[in-house]
C-alpha positions as CSV (number, residue, x, y, z in Angstrom):
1,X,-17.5,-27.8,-19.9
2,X,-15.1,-25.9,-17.2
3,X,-16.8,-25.9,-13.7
4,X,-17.5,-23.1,-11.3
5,X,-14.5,-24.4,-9.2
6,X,-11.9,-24.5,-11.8
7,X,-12.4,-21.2,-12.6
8,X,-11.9,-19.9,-9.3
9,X,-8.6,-22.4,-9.3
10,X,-6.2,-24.0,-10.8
11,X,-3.1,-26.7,-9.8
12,X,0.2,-24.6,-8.3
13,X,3.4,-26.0,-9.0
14,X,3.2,-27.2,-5.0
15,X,0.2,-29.2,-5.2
16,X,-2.0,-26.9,-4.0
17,X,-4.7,-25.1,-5.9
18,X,-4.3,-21.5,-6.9
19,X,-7.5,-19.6,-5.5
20,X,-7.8,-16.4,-7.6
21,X,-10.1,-15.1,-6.4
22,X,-7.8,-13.8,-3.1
23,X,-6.0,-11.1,-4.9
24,X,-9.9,-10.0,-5.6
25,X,-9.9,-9.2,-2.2
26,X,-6.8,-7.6,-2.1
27,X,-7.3,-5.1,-5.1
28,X,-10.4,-4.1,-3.4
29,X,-9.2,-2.9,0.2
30,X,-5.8,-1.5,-1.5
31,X,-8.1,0.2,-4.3
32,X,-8.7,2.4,-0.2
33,X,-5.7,2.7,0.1
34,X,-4.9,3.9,-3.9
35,X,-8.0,6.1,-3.3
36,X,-6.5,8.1,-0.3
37,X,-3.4,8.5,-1.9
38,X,-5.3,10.1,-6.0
39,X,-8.1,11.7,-4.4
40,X,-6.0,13.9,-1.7
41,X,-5.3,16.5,-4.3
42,X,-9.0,16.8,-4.9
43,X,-9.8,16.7,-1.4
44,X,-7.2,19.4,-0.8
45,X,-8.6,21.7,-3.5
46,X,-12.6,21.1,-2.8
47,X,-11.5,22.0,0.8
48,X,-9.5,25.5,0.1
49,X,-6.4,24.4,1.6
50,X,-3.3,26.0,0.2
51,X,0.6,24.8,0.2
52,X,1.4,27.3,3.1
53,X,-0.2,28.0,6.5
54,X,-1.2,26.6,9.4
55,X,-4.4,25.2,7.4
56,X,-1.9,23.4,5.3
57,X,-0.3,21.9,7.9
58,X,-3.0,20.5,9.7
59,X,-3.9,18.6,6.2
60,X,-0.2,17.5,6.2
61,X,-1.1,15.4,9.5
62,X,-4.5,14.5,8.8
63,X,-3.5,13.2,5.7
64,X,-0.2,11.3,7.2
65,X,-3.1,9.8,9.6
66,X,-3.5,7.2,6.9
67,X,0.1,5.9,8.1
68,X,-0.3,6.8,11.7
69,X,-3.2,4.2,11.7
70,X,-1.4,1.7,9.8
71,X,1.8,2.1,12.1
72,X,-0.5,1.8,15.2
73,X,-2.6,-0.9,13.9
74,X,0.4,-3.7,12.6
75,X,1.3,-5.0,16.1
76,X,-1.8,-3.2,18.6
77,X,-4.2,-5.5,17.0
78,X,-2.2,-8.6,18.4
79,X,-2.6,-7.3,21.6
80,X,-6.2,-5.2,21.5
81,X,-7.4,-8.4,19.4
82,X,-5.5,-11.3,20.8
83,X,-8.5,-12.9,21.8
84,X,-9.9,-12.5,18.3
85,X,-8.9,-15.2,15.2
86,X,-6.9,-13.7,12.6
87,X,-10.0,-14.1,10.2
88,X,-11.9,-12.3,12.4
89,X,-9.8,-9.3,12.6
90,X,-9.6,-9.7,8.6
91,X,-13.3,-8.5,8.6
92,X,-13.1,-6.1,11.4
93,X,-10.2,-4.2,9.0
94,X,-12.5,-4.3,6.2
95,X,-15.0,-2.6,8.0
96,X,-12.6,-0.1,9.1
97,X,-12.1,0.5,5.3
98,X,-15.8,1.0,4.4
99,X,-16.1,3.3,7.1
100,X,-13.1,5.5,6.4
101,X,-14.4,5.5,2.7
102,X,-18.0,6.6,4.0
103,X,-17.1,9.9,5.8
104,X,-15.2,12.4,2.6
105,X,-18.2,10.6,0.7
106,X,-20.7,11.8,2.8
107,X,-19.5,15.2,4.6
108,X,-17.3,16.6,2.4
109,X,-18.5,16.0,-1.5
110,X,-22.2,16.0,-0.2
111,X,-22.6,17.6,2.4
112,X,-19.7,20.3,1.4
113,X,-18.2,20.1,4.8
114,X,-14.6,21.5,5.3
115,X,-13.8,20.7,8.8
116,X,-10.8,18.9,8.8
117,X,-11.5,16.3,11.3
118,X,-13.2,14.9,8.4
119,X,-10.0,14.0,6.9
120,X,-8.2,12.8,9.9
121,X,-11.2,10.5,10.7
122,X,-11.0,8.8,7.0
123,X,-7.4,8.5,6.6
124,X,-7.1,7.2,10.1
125,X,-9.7,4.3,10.0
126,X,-8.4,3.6,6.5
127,X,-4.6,2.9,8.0
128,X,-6.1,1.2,10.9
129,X,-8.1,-1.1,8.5
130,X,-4.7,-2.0,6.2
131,X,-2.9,-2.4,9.3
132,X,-4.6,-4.7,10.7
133,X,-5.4,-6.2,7.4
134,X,-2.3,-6.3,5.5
135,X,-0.3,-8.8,7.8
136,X,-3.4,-10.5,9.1
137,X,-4.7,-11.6,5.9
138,X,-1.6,-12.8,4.3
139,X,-1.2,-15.4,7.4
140,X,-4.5,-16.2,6.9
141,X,-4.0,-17.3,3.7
142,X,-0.8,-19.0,3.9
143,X,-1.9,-22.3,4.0
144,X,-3.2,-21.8,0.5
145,X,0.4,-21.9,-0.6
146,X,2.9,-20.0,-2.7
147,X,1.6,-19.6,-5.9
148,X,-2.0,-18.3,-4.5
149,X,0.1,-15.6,-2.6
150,X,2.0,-14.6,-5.4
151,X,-0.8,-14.4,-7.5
152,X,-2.9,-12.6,-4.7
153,X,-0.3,-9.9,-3.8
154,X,-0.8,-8.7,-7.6
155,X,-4.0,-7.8,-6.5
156,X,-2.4,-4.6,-4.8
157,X,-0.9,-3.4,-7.4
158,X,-4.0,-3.7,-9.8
159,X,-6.0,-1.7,-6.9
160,X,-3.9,0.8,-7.7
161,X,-4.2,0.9,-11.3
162,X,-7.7,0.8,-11.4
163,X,-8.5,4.2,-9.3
164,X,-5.0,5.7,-10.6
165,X,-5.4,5.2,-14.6
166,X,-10.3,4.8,-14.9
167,X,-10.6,6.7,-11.9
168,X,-8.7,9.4,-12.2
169,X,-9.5,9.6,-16.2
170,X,-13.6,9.3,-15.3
171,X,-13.0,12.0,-12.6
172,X,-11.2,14.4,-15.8
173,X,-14.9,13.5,-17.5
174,X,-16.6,15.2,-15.0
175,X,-17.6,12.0,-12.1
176,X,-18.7,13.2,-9.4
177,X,-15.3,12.4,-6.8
178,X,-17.8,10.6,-4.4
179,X,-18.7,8.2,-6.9
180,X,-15.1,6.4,-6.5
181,X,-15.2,6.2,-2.7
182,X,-18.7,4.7,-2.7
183,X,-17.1,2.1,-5.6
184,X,-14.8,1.3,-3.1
185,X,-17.2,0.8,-0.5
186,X,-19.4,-1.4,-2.9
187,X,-15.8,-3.3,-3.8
188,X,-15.1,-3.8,-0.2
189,X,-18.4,-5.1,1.0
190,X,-18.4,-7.9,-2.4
191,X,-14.6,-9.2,-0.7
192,X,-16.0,-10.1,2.6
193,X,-18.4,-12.6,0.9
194,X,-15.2,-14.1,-0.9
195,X,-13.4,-14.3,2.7
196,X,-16.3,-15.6,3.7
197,X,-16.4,-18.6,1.0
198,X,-13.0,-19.3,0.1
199,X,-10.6,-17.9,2.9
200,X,-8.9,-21.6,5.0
201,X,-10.6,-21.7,8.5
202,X,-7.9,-21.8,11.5
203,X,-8.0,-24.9,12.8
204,X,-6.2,-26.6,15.8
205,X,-2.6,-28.4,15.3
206,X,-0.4,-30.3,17.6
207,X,3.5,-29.7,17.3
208,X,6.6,-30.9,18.6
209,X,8.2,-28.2,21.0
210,X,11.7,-29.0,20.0
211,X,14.2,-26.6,17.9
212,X,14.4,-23.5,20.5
213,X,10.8,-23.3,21.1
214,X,9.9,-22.8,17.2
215,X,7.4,-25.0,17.1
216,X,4.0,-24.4,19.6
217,X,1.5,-26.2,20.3
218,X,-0.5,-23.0,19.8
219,X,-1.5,-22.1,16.2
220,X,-2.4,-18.9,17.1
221,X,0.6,-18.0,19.7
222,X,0.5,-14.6,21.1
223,X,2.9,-11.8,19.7
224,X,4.8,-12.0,22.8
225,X,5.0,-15.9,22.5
226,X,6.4,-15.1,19.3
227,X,9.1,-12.8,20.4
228,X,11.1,-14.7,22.7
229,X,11.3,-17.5,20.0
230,X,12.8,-14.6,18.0
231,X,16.5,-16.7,17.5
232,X,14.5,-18.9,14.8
233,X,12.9,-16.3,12.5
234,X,13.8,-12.8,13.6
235,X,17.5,-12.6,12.4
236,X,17.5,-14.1,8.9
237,X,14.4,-11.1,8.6
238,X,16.2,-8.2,10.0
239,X,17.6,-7.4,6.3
240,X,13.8,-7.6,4.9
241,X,13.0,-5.5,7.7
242,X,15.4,-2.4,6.8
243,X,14.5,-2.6,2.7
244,X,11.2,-2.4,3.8
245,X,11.9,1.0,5.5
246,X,13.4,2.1,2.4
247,X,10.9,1.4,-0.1
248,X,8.5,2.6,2.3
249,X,9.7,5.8,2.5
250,X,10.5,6.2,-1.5
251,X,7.2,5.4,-2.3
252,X,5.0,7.0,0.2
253,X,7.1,10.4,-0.4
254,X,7.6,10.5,-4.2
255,X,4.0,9.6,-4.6
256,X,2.6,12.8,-3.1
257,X,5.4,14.9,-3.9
258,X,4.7,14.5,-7.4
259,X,1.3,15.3,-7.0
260,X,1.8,18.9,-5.2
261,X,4.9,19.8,-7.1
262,X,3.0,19.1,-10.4
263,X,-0.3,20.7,-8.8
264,X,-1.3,23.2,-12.1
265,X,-4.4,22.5,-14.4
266,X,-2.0,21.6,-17.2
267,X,1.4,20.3,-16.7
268,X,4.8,21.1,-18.8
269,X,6.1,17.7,-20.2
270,X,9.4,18.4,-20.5
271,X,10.6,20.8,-18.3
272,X,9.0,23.8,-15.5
273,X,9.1,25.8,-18.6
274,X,8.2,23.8,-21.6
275,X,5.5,24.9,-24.0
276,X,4.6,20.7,-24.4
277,X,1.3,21.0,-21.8
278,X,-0.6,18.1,-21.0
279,X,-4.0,17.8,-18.5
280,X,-3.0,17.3,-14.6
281,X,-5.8,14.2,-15.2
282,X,-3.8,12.9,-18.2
283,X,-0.7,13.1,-16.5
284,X,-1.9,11.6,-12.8
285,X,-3.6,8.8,-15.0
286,X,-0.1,8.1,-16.7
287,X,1.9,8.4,-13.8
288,X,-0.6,5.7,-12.2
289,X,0.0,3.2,-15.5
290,X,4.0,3.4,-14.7
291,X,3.5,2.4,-10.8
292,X,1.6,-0.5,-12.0
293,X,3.9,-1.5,-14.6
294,X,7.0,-0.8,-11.9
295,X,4.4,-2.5,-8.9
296,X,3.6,-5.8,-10.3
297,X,6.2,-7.1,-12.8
298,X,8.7,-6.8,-9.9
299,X,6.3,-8.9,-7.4
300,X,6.8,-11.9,-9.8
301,X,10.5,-11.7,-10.0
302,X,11.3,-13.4,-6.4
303,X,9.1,-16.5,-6.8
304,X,10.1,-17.2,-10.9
305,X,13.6,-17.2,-9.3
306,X,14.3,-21.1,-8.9
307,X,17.3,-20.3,-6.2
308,X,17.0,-21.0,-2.9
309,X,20.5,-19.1,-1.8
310,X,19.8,-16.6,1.2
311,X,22.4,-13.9,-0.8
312,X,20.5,-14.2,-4.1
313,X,16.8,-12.6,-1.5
314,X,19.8,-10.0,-0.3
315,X,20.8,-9.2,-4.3
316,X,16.8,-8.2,-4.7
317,X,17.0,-6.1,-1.5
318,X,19.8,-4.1,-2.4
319,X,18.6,-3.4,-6.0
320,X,15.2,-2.2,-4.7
321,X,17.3,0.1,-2.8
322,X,19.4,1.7,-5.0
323,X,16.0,1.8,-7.0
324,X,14.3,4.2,-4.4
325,X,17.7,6.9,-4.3
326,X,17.6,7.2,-8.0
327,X,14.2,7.7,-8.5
328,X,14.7,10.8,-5.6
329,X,17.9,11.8,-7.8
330,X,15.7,12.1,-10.8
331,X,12.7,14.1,-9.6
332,X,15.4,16.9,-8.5
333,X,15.1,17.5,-12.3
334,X,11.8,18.7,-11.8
335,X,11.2,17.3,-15.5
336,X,7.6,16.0,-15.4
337,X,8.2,12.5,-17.7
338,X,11.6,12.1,-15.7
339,X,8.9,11.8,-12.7
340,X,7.2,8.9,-14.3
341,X,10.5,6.9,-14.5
342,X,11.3,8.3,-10.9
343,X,7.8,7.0,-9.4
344,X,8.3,3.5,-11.8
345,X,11.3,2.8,-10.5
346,X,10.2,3.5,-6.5
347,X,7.6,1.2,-7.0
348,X,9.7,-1.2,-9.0
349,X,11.7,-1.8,-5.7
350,X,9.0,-2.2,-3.4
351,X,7.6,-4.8,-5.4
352,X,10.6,-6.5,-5.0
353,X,11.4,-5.9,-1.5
354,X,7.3,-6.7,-0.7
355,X,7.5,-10.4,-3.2
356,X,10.9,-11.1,-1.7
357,X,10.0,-10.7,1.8
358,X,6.5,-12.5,1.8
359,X,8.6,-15.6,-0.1
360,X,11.1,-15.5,2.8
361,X,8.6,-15.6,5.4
362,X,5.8,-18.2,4.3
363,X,9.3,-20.2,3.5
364,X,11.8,-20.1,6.2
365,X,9.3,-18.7,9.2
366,X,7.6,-21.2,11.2
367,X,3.8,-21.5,10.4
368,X,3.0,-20.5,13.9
369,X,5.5,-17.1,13.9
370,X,3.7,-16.0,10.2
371,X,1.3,-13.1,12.2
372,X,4.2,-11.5,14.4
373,X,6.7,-12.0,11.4
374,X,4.0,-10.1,8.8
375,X,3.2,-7.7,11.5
376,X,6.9,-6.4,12.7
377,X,8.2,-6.4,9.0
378,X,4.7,-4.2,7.6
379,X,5.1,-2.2,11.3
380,X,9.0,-1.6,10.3
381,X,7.7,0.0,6.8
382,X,5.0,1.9,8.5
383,X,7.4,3.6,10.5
384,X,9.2,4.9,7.5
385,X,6.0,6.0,5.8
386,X,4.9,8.3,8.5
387,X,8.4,9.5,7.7
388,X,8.1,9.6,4.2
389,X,4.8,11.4,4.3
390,X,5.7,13.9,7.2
391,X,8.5,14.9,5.1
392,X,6.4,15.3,1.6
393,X,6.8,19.0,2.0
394,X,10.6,19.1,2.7
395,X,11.4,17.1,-0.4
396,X,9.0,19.1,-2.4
397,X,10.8,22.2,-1.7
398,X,14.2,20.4,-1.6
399,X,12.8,20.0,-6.0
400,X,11.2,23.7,-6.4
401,X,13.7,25.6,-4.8
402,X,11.8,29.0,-5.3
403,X,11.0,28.2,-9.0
404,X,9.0,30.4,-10.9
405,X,6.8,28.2,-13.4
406,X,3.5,28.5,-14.6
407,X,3.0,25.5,-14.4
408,X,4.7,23.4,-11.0
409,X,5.2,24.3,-7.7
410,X,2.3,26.2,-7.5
411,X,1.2,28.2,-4.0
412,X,-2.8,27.8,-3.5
413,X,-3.7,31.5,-5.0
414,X,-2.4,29.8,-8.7
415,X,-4.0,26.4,-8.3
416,X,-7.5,27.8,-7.4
């Protein structure tokens, strides 16, 4: 018979087991995440904002809080938390998450609430929690080795999938919204007992201070301590740094852009005025199958790549870029399948650009630098997503340029 253990695990090509059951806990606090970004246009509409006005606006910003937090969050936490173990700060993230899921639950779907606040409270502790989770947790489980992280950053990706395809199709049924955000809650709350069991404990290692001061005798240097040793891990990362800023911005823009330029009860397949008509759920549950499909089969691509040459990580870099500018090239059709391919190919790239960069680091960063190194490079992206998302409107009009459709680019008097 198979025991408990090995089903949990198995042997990575590095001699260390494979623990599953971390991208388990990386679905669930990214499912948050994948939740904020589906369930906005719902929360928009239950709320009686519009796509004009001031009141439109402020959802804008409360909305782009999700970022803000995130953004804040990636380095403050090595300073506010410094005193605090990087495991410890995993679980304080995760409550962040189950609290910024709580609130629309509670005072907007229940108790029909549509103060604003609401929304800036959620999104903000849910980009606080991922912020200080994101970088945190994949340090944390480092030691685990390279096949467990390639297997557990699929977990995001999955997150996705699983509120963007059953979610979003069990909402068209007629589920209640709240339903997902308390699933996500419930989700949330299971992962810190697998943290809990099967996360590596920090312990204490001795190491020679030779090489430049890479090497510290603390395992759990300070982010400043890590930044003047920046001449042995910062430069060969600048270049992951600056694709992360692009894919950022592709994906956290396209993503909502489609959603509010699409924003009718039915959407025209092929074309503003095409008689093809398919549901907004249908079509949001689609679009979520092709971010997957883009997502994950580009995370595996870095680490089945047997190369070790530096220009073959800059090759992946550059593709994922050029990915992001033709996927904003082909949404200017304003063709509603085109946008599938468009958001596929976004998130194509910042699969690549996340696998890539997460290889480079666990590889060629020292052990001791891992925290800083995840927290400057997700801080770098986070700067471009506030971007991104500021900008959603921009870009939306840069596609509808005063179009007259039945069917996208809607003001609120049509969508309600």
């Amino acid at each position: 018979s198979v025991s408990r253990e090995n089903l949990l695990q198995d042997q990575g090509a590095d001699g260390q087991p494979t623990v599953r059951l971390m991208a388990v806990v990386l679905l669930s606090m990214f499912q948050a995440y994948a939740a904020m970004q589906n369930l906005q246009f719902v929360l928009k509409k239950t709320m009686g904002v519009g796509q004009h006005g001031d009141r439109a606006d402020a959802f804008t910003w409360a909305v782009t809080m999700l970022h803000v937090g995130k953004l804040l969050s990636r380095l403050a936490h090595n300073v506010l938390c410094a005193c605090l173990s990087p495991l410890t700060r995993v679980y304080i993230s995760m409550w962040c998450v189950v609290v910024g899921s709580s609130v629309p639950a509670i005072f907007v779907f229940n108790f029909g609430s549509d103060w604003l606040g609401w929304v800036f409270i959620s999104y903000f502790c849910i980009g606080v929690g991922i912020g200080v989770f994101e970088a945190t947790f994949l340090a944390v489980i480092a030691p685990l080795g390279k096949n467990t992280k390639s297997f557990a950053i699929l977990g995001i990706p999955t997150g996705f999938l699983i509120i963007g395809v059953p979610g979003v199709s069990l909402l068209g049924a007629g589920m209640p919204t709240q339903v997902i955000y308390w699933y996500v809650v419930a989700c949330t709350l299971a992962s810190m007992v697998v943290v809990k069991r099967y996360a590596p404990r920090e312990r204490q290692r001795r190491t020679d201070c030779a090489a430049e001061d890479c090497h510290l005798r603390e395992e759990r240097p300070s982010l400043l301590t890590s930044l003047k040793a920046w001449r042995c891990w910062l430069p060969l990362l600048i270049p992951h740094l600056v694709g992360k800023m692009f894919v950022n911005f592709g994906m956290e823009n396209l993503f909502p852009v489609i959603g509010f330029t699409y924003n009718g009860s039915k959407v025209a397949l092929f074309g503003p005025y095409s008689s093809t008509l398919v549901g907004k759920d249908f079509f949001q549950a689609a679009q979520n199958v092709f971010v997957f499909c883009g997502d994950s089969f580009s995370r595996r691509i870095p680490y089945y790549v047997r190369s070790q040459r530096y220009s073959i990580t800059m090759l992946f870099i550059l593709i994922a870029m050029c990915l992001e500018v033709l996927g904003f090239l082909l949404m200017k059709t304003a063709v509603a399948w085109v946008a599938w391919i468009a958001i596929s190919l976004a998130f194509f790239g910042n699969g690549l650009v996340y696998a890539a960069g997460s290889k480079h680091i666990d590889k060629s960063v020292p052990t001791e630098h891992h925290l800083a190194a995840y927290s400057l490079w997700c801080f770098m992206g986070d700067i471009s997503s506030v971007v991104g998302a500021k900008s959603q409107d921009l870009v939306r009009g840069w596609i509808c340029n005063d179009m007259h459709s039945a069917y996208e680019c809607l003001d609120k008097a049509l969508m309600m």
